[in-house]
SERO-335886 format. One record per residue: z, x, y of N, C-alpha, C, CB in turn; residue in one letter. Coordinates in Angstrom, 2 decimals. Glycine has a CB too. Layout:
REC | n_pz | n_px | n_py | ca_pz | ca_px | ca_py | c_pz | c_px | c_py | cb_pz | cb_px | cb_py | res
REC | Z | X | Y | Z | X | Y | Z | X | Y | Z | X | Y | A;
...
end
This chain:
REC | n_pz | n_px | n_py | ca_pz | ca_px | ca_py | c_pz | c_px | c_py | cb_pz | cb_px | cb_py | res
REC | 91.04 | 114.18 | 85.26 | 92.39 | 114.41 | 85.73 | 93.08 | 115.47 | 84.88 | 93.19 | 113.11 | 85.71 | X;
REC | 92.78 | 115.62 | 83.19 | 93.61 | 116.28 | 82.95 | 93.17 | 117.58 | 83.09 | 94.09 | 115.95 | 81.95 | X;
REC | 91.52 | 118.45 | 83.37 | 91.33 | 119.61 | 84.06 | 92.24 | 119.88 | 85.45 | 89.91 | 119.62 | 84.34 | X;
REC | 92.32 | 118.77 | 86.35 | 93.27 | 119.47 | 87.40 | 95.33 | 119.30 | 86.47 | 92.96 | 118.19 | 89.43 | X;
REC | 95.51 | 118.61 | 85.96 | 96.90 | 118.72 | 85.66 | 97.58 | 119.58 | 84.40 | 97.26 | 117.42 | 85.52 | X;
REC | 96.26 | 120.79 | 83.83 | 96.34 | 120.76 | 82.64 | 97.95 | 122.33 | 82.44 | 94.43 | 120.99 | 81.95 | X;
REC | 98.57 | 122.62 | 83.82 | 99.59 | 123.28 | 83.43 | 101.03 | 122.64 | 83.43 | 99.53 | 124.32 | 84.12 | X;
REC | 100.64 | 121.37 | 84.23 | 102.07 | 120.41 | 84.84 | 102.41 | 119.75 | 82.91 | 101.39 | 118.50 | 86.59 | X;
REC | 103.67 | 119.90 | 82.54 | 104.64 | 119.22 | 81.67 | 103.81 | 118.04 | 81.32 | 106.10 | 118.86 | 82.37 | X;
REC | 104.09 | 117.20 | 80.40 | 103.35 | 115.97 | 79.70 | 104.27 | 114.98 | 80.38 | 103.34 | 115.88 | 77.84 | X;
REC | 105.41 | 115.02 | 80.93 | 105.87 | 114.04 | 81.88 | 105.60 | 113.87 | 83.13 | 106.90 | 114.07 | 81.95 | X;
REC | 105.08 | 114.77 | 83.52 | 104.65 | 115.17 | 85.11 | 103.38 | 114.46 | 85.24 | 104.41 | 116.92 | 85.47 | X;
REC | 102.86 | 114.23 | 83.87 | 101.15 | 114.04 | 84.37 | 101.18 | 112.17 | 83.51 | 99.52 | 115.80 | 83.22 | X;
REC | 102.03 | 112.07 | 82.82 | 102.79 | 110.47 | 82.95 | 103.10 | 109.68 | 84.39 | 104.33 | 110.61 | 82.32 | X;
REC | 103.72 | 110.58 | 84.83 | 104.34 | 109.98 | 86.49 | 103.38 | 109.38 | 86.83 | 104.75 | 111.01 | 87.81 | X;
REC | 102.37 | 111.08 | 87.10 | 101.03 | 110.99 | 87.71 | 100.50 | 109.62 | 87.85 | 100.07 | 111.74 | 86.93 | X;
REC | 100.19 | 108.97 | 86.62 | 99.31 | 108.70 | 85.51 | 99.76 | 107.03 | 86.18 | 99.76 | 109.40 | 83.60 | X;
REC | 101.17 | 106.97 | 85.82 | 102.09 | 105.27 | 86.79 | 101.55 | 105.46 | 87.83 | 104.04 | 105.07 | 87.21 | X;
REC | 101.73 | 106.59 | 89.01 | 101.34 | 106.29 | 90.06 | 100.25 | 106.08 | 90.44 | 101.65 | 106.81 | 90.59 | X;
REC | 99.03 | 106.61 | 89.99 | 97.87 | 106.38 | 90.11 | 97.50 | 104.59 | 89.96 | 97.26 | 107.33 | 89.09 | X;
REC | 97.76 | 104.34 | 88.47 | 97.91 | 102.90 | 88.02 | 98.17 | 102.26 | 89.07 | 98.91 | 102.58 | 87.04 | X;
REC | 99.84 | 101.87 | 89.30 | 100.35 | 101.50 | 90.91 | 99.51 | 101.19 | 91.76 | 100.97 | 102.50 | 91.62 | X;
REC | 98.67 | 102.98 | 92.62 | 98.40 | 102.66 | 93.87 | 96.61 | 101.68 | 93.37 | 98.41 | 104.39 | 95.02 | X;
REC | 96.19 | 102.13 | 92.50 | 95.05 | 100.94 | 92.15 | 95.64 | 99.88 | 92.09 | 94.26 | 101.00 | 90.86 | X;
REC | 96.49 | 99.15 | 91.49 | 96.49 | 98.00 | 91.39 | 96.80 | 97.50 | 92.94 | 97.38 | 97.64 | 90.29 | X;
REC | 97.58 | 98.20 | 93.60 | 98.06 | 97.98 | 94.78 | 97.05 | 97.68 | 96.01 | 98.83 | 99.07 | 95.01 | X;
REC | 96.30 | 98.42 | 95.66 | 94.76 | 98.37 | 96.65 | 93.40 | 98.30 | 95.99 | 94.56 | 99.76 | 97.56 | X;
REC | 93.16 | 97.71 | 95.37 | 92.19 | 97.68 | 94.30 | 91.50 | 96.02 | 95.36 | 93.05 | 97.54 | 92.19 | X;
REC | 90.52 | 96.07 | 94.98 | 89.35 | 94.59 | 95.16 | 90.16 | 93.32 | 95.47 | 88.38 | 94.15 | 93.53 | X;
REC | 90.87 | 92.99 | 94.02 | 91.59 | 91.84 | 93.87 | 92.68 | 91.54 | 94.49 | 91.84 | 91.69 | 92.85 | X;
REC | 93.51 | 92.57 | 95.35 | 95.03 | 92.67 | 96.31 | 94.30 | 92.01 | 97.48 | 95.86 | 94.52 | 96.75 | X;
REC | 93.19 | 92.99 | 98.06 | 92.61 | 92.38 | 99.15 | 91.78 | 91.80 | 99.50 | 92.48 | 92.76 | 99.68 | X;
REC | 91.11 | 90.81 | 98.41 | 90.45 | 89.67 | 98.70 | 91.79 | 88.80 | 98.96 | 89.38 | 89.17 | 97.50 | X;
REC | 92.56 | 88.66 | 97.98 | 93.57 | 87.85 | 97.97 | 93.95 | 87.44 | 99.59 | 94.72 | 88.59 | 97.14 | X;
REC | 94.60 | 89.08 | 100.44 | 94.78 | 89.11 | 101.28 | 93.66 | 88.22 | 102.38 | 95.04 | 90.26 | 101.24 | X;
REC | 92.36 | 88.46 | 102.33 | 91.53 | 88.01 | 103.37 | 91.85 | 86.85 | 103.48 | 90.20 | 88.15 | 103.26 | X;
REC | 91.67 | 86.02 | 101.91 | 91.63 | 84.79 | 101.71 | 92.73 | 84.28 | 102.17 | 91.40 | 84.48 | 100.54 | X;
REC | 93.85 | 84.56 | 102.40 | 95.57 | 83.96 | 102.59 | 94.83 | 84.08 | 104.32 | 97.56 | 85.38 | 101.89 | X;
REC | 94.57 | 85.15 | 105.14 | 94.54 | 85.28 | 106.32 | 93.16 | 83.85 | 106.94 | 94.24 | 87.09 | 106.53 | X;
REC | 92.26 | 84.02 | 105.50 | 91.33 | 83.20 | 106.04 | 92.01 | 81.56 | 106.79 | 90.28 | 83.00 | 104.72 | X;
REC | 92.51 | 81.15 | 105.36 | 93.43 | 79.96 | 105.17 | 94.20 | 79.74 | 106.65 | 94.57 | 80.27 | 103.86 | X;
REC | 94.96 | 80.60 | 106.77 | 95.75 | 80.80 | 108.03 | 95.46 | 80.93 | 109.80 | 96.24 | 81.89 | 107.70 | X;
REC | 93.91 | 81.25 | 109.63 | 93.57 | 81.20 | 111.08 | 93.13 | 80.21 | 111.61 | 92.80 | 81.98 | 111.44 | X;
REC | 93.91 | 80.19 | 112.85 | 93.71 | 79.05 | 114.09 | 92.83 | 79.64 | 115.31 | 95.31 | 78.59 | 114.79 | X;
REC | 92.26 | 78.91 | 116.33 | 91.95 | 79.71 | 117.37 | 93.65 | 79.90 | 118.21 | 90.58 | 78.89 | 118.32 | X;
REC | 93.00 | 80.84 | 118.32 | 94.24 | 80.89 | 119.84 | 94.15 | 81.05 | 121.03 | 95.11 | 81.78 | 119.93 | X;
REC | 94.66 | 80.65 | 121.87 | 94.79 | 79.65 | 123.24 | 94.20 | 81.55 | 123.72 | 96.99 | 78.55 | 123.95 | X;
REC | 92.70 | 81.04 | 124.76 | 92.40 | 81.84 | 125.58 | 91.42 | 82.45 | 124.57 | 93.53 | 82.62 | 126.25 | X;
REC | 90.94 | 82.12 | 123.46 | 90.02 | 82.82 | 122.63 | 88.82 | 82.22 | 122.53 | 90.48 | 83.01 | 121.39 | X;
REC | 87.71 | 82.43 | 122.57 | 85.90 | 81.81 | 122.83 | 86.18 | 81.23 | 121.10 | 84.01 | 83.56 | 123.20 | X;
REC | 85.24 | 80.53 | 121.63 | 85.14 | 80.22 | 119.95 | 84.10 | 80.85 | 119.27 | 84.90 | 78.73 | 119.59 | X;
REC | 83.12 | 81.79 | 119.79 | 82.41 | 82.67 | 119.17 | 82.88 | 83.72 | 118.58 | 81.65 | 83.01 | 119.81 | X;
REC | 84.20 | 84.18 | 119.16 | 85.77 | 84.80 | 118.26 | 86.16 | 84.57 | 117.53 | 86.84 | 84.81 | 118.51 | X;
REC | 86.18 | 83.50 | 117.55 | 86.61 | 82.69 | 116.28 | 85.60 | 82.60 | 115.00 | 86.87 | 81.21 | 116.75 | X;
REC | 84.72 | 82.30 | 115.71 | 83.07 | 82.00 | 114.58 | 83.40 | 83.62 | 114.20 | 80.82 | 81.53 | 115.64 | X;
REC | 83.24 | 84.39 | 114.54 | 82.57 | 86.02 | 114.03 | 83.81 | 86.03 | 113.16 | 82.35 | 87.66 | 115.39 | X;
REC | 85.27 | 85.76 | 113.58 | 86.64 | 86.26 | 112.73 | 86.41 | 85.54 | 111.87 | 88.16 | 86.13 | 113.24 | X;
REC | 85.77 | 84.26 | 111.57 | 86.02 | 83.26 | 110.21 | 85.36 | 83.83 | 109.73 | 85.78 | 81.81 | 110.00 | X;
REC | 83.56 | 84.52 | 110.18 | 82.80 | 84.82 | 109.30 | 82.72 | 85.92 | 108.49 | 81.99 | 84.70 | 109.71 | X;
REC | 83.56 | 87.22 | 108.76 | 84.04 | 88.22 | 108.38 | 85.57 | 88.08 | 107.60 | 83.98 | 88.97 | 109.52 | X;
REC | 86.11 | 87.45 | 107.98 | 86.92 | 87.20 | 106.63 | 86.35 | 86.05 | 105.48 | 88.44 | 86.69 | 107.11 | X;
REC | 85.93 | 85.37 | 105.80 | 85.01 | 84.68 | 104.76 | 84.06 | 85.76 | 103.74 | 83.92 | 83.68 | 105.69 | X;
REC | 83.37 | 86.66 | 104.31 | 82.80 | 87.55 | 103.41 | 83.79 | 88.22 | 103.32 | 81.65 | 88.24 | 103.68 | X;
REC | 85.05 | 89.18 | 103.27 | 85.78 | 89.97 | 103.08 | 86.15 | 89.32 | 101.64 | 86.73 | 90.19 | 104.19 | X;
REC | 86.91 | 87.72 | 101.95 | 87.50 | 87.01 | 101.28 | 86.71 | 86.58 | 100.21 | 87.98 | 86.17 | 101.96 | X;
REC | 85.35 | 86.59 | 99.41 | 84.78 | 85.85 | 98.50 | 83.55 | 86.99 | 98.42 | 84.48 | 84.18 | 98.92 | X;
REC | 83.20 | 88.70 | 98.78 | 82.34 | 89.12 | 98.15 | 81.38 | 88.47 | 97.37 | 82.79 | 89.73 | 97.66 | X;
REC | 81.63 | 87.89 | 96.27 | 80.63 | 88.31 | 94.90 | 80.16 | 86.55 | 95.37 | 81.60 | 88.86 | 92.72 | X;
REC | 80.46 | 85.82 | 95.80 | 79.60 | 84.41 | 96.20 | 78.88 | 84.70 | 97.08 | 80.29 | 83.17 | 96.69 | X;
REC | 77.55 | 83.72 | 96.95 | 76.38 | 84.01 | 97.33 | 76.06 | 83.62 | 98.92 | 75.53 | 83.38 | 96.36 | X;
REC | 75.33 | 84.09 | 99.57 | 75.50 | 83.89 | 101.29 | 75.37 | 82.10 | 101.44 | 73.88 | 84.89 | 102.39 | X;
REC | 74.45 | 81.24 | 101.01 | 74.75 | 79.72 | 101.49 | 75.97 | 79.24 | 101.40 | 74.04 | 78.75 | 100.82 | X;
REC | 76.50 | 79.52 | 100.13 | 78.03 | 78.85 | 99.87 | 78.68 | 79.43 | 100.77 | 78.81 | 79.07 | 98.48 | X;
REC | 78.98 | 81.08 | 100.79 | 79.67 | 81.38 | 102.00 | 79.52 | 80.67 | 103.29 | 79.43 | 82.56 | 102.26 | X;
REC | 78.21 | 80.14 | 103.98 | 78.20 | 79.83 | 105.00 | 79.01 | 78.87 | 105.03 | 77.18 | 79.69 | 105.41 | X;
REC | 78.64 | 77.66 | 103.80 | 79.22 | 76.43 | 104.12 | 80.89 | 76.46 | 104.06 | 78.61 | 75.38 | 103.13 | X;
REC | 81.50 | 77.85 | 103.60 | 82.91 | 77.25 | 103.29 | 83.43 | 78.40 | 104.95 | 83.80 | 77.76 | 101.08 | X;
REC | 82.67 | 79.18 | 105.30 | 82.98 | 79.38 | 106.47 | 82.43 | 78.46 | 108.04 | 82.64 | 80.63 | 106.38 | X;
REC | 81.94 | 77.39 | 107.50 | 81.81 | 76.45 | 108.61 | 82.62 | 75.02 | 108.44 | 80.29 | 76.18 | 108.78 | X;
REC | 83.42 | 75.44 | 107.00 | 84.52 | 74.72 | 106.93 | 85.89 | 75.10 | 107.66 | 84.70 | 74.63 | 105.67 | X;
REC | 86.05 | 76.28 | 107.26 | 87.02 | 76.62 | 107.60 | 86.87 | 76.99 | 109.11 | 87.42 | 77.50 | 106.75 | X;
REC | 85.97 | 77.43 | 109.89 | 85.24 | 77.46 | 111.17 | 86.68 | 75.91 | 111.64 | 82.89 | 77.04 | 111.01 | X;
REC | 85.77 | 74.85 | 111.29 | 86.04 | 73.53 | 111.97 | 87.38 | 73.46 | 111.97 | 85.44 | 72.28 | 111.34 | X;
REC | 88.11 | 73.83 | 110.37 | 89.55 | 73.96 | 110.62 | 90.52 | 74.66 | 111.69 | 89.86 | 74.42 | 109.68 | X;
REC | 90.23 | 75.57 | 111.76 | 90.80 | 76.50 | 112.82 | 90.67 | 75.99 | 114.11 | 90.18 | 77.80 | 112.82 | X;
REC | 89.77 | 75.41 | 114.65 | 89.51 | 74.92 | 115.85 | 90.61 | 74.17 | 116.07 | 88.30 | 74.25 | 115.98 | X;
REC | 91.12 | 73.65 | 115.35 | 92.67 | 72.41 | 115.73 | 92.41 | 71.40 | 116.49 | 94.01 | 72.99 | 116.64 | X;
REC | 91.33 | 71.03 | 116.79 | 90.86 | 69.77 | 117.99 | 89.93 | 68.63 | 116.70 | 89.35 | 70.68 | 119.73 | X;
REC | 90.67 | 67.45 | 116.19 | 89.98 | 66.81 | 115.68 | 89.06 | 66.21 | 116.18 | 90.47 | 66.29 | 115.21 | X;
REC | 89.35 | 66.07 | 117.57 | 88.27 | 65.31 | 118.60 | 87.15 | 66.40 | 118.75 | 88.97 | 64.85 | 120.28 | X;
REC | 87.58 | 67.16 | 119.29 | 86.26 | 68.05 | 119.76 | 85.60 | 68.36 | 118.57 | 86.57 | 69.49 | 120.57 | X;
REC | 86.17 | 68.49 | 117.03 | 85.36 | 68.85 | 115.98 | 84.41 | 67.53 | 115.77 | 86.27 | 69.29 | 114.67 | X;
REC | 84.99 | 66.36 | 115.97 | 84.21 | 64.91 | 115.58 | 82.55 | 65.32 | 116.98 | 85.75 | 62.85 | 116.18 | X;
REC | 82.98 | 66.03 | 118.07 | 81.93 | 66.22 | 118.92 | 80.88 | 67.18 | 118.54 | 82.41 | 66.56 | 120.08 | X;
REC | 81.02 | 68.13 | 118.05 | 80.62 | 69.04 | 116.94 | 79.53 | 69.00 | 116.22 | 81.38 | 69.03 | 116.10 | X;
end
């Protein structure tokens, strides 16, 4: 960075320097796992949706949401959360 900033003022390349910081922290790994995981938590099916929509959306935010865990665990906490979303305690007991 400081070959491209090396004529800008020593405050200019400070700014820089916050903003850069900022937009990493802002969008960095850890903002948006966070995010998947809050969305994971949060999904229901919704009225008029297959539940193979549902299966593929849990299973892609499930990996979005937990990267660095290993594919069995993922499965099992996305066939948890799978069952949750469904909202039918009956039909999940059929399941």
């Amino acid at each position: 960075m400081s070959n491209v900033l090396w004529d800008y003022e020593e405050e200019m390349t400070k700014l820089l320097s916050k903003i850069t910081a900022t937009l990493k922290q802002r969008f960095s790994g850890k903002a948006f796992t966070d995010k998947y995981r809050i969305e994971l938590r949060n999904r229901k099916r919704r009225k008029g949706k297959t539940l193979q929509s549902l299966h593929a959306d849990i299973r892609r935010l499930t990996a979005l949401a937990f990267p660095t865990v290993d594919q069995k665990t993922r499965e099992v906490m996305a066939t948890d959360e799978f069952l949750d979303a469904i909202g039918d305690p009956d039909f999940v007991m059929q399941i």
